[in-house]
Every structure is written in C-alpha cells, then in structure tokens.
Backbone as a printed PyTorch tensor [residue, N CA C, xyz], in Angstrom:
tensor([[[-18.2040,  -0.3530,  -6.1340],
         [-18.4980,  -0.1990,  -4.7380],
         [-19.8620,  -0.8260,  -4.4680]],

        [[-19.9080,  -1.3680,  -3.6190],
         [-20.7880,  -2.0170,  -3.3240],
         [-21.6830,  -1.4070,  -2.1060]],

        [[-22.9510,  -0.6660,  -1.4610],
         [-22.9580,  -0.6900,  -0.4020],
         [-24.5180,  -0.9240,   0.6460]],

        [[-24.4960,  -1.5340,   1.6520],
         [-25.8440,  -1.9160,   2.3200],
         [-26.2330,  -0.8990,   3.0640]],

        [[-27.5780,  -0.7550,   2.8690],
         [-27.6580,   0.2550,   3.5150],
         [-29.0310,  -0.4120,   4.4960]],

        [[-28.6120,  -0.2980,   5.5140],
         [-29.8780,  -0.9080,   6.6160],
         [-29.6140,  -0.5680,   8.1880]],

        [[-30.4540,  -0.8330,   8.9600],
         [-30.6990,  -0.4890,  10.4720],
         [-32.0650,  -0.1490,  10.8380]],

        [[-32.0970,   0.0750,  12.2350],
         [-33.3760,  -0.6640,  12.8080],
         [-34.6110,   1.3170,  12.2350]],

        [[-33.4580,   2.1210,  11.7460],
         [-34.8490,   3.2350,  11.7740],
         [-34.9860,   3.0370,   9.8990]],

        [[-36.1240,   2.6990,  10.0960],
         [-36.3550,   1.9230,   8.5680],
         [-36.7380,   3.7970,   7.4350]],

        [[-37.4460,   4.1260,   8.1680],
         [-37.1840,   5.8990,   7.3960],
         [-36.2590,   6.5940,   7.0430]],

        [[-35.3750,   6.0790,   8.1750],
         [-34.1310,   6.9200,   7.7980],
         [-33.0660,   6.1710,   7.0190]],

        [[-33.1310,   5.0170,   7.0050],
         [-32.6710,   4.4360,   5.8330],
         [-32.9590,   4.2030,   4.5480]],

        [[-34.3050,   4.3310,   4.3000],
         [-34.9870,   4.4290,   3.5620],
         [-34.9390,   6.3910,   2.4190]],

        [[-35.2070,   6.6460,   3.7020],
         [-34.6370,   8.2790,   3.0450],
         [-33.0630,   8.1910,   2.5300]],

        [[-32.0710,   7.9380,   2.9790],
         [-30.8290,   7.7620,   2.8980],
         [-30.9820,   6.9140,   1.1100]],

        [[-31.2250,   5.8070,   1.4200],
         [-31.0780,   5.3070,  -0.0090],
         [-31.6760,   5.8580,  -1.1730]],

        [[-32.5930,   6.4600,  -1.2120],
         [-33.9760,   7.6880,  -2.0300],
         [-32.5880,   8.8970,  -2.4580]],

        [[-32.1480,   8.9550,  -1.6150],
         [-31.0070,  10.3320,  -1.4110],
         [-29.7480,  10.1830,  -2.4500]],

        [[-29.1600,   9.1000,  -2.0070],
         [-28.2900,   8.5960,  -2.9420],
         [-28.5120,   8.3850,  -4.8110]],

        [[-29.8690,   7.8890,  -4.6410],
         [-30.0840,   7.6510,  -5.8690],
         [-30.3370,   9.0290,  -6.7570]],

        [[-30.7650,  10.0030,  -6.2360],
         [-31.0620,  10.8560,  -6.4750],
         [-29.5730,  11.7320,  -7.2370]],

        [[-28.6280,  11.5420,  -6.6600],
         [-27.6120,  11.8940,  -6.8640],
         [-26.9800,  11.6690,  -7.8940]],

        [[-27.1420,  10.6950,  -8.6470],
         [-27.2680,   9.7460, -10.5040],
         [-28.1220,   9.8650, -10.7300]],

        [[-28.3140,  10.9850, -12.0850],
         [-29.3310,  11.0110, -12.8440],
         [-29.5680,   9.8140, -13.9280]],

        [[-28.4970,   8.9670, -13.7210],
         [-28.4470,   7.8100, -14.9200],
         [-28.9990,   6.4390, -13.8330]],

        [[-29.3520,   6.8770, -12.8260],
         [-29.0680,   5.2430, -11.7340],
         [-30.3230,   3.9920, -12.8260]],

        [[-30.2660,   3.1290, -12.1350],
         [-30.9230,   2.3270, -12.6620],
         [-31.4120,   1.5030, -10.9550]],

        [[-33.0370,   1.9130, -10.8450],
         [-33.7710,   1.2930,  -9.4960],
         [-34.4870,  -0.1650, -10.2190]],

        [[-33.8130,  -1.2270,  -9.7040],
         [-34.1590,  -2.5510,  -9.9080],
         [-34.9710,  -2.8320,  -8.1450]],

        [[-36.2510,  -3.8930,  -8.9800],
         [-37.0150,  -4.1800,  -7.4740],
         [-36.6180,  -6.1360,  -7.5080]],

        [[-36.2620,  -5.7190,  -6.4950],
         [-36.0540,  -7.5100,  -5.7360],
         [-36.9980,  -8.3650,  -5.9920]],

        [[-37.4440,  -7.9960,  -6.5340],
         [-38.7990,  -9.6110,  -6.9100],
         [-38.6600, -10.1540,  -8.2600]],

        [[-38.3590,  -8.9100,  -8.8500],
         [-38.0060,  -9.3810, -10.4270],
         [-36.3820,  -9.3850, -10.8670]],

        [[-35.7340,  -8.9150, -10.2200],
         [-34.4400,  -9.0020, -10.4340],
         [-33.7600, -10.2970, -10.8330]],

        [[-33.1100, -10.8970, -11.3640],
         [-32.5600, -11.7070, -11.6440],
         [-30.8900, -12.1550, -12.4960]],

        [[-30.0820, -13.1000, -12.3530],
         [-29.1280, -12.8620, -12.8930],
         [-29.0370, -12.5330, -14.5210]],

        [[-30.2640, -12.8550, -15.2370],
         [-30.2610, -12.5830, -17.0850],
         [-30.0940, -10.9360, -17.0760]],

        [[-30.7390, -10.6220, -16.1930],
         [-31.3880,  -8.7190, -16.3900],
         [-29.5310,  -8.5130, -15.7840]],

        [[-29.0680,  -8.5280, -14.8270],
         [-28.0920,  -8.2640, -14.0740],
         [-26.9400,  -8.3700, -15.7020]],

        [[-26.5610,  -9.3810, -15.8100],
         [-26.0440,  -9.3330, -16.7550],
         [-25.6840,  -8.4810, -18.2410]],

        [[-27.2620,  -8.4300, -18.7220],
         [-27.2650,  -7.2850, -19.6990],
         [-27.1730,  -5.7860, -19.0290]],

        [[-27.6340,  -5.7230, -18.1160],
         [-26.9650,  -4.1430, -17.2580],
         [-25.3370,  -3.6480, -17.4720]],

        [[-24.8530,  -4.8360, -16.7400],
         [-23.4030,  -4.7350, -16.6380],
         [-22.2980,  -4.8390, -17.9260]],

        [[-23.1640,  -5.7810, -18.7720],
         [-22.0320,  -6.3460, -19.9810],
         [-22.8460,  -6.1130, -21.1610]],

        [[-23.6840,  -5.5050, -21.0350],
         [-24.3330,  -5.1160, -22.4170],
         [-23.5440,  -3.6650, -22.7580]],

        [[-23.4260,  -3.7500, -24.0980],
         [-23.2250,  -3.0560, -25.2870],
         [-22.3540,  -1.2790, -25.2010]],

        [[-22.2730,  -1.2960, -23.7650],
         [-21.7100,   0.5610, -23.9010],
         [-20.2320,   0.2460, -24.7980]],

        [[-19.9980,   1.2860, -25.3540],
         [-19.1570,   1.8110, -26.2420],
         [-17.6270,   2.0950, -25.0350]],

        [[-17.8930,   2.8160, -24.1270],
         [-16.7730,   2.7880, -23.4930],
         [-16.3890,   2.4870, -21.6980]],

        [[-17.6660,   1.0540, -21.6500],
         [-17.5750,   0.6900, -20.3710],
         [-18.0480,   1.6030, -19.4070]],

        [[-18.6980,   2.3040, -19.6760],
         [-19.3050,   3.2980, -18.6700],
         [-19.2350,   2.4670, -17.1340]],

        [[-18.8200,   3.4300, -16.2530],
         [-19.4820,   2.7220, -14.7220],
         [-21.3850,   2.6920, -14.7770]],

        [[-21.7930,   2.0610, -13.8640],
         [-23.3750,   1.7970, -13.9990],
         [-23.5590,   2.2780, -12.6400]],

        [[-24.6510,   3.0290, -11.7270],
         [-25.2670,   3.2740, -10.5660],
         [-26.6750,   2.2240, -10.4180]],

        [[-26.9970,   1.0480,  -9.7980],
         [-27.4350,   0.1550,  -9.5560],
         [-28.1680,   0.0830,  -8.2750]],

        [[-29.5820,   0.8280,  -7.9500],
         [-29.9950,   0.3570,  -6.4020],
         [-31.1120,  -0.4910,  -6.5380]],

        [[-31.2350,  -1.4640,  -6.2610],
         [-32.0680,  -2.6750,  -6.0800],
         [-32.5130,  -2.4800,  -4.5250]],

        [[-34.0340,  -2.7620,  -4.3930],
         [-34.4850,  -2.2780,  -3.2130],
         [-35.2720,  -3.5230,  -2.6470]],

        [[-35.0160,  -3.9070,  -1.5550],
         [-35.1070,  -5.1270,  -0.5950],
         [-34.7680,  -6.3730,  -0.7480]],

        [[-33.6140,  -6.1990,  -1.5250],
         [-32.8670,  -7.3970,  -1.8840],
         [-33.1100,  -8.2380,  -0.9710]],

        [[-32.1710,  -8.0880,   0.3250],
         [-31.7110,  -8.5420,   1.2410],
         [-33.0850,  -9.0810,   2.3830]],

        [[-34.2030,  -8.5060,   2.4800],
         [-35.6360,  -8.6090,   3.0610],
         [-36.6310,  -9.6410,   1.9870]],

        [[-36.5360,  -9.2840,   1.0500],
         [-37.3010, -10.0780,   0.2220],
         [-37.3310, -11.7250,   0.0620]],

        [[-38.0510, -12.6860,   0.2930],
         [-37.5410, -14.0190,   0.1380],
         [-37.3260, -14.5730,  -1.2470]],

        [[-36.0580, -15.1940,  -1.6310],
         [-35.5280, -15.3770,  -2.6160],
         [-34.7640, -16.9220,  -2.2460]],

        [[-35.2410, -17.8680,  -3.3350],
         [-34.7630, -19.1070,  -2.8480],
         [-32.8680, -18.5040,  -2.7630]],

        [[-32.5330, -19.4650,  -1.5260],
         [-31.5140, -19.2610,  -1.8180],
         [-30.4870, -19.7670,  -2.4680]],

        [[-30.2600, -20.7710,  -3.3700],
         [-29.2390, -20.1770,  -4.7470],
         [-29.5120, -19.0460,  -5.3170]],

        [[-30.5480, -18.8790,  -5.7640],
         [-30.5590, -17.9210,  -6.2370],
         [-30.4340, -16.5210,  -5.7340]],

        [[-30.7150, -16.0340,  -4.4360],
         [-30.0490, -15.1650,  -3.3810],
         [-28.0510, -15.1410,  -3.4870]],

        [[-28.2200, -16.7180,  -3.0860],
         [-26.5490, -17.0840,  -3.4630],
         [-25.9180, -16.1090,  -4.5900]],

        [[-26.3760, -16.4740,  -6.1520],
         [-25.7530, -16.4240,  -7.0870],
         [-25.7460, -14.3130,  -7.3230]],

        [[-27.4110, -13.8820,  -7.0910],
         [-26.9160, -13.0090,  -7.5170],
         [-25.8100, -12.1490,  -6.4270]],

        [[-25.8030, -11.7630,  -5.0710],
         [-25.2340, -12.0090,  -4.5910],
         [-23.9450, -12.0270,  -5.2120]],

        [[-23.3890, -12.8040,  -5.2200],
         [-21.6940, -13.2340,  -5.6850],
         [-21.3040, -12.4360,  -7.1640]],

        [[-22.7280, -12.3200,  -7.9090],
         [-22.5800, -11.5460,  -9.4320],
         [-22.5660, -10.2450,  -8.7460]],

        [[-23.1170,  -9.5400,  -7.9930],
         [-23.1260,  -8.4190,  -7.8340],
         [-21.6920,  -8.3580,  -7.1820]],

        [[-21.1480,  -8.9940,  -5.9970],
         [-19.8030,  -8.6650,  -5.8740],
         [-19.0770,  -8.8360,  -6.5490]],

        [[-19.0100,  -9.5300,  -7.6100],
         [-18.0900,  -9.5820,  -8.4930],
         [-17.8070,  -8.2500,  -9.6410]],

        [[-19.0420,  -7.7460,  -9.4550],
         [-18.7470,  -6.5540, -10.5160],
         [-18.7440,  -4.8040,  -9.7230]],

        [[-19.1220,  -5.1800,  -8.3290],
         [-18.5440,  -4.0930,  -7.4910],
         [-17.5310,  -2.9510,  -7.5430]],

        [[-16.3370,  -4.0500,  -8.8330],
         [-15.1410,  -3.3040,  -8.1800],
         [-15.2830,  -1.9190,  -9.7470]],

        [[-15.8000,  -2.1410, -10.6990],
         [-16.2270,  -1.2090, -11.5080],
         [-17.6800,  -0.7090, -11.7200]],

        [[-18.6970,  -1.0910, -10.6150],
         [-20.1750,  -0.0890, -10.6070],
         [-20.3440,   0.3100,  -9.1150]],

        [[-21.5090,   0.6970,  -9.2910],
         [-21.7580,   1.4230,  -8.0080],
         [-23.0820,   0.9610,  -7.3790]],

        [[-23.3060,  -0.2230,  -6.5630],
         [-24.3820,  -0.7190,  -6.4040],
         [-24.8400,  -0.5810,  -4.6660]],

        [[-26.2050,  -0.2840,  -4.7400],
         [-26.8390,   0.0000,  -3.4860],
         [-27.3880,  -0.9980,  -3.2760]],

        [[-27.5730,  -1.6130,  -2.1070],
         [-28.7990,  -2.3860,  -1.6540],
         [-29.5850,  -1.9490,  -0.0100]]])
C-alpha cells in the first residue's frame, strides 16, 4: 500500500503521518535528502528469512527537490513494491 499523505493544514498532516508511524513498532523513517534507490533496495530485498512486509515513511519526498530522474526512478521503485509493503509519504 502505498499512501500520500498531504493538504494545505501542514500540522495536521504532519500529526497524521507521526500517528501512523507510531502504530509499527518496526517502521523504518527514511528522510528525503538521503534516500536513494541503493538504500531502497536493500530495505525491500535484503535478506529476511520469510519476506516479512516492511512499514516505510519517508518524509518530504514529494516537497524536497530531487533531480528528476531520480524523483522519476524512485518513485516507480516504490510503486512497484507497494503491492507487498506499506509505504507513507
């Protein structure tokens, strides 16, 4: 699942996403500046024993400037693995 979380009351979205995460004690909070597809990768396809689902919130993805291929790519990696984790942005 994939899901965005944004609108114009930046607190209350902001609380909202804080909230969620809170809710997975396993989440994993990635920051948009350093994020990249190498790290993304070993998250998702590294080494669990029985495919565990992953909880994933990366915070200002979408605000942050990121050339865009590279916006592009991760982007498309993250939907692509949507349909077995659980990722916030």
């Amino acid at each position: 699942m994939l899901t965005i979380i944004h609108g114009s009351d930046t607190a209350a979205s902001r609380k909202y996403f804080l909230d969620e995460k809170q809710r997975f004690a396993d989440a994993l909070l990635l920051d948009a500046d350093k994020v990249n597809l190498t790290d993304l990768a070993q998250i998702f396809e590294g080494g669990g024993l029985f495919g565990e689902s992953k909880y994933i919130f990366i915070e200002l993805l979408i605000t942050k400037k990121k050339k865009s291929s590279d916006f592009a790519d991760i982007i498309t990696y993250l939907e692509n693995h949507a349909d077995e984790h659980t990722i916030y942005l």
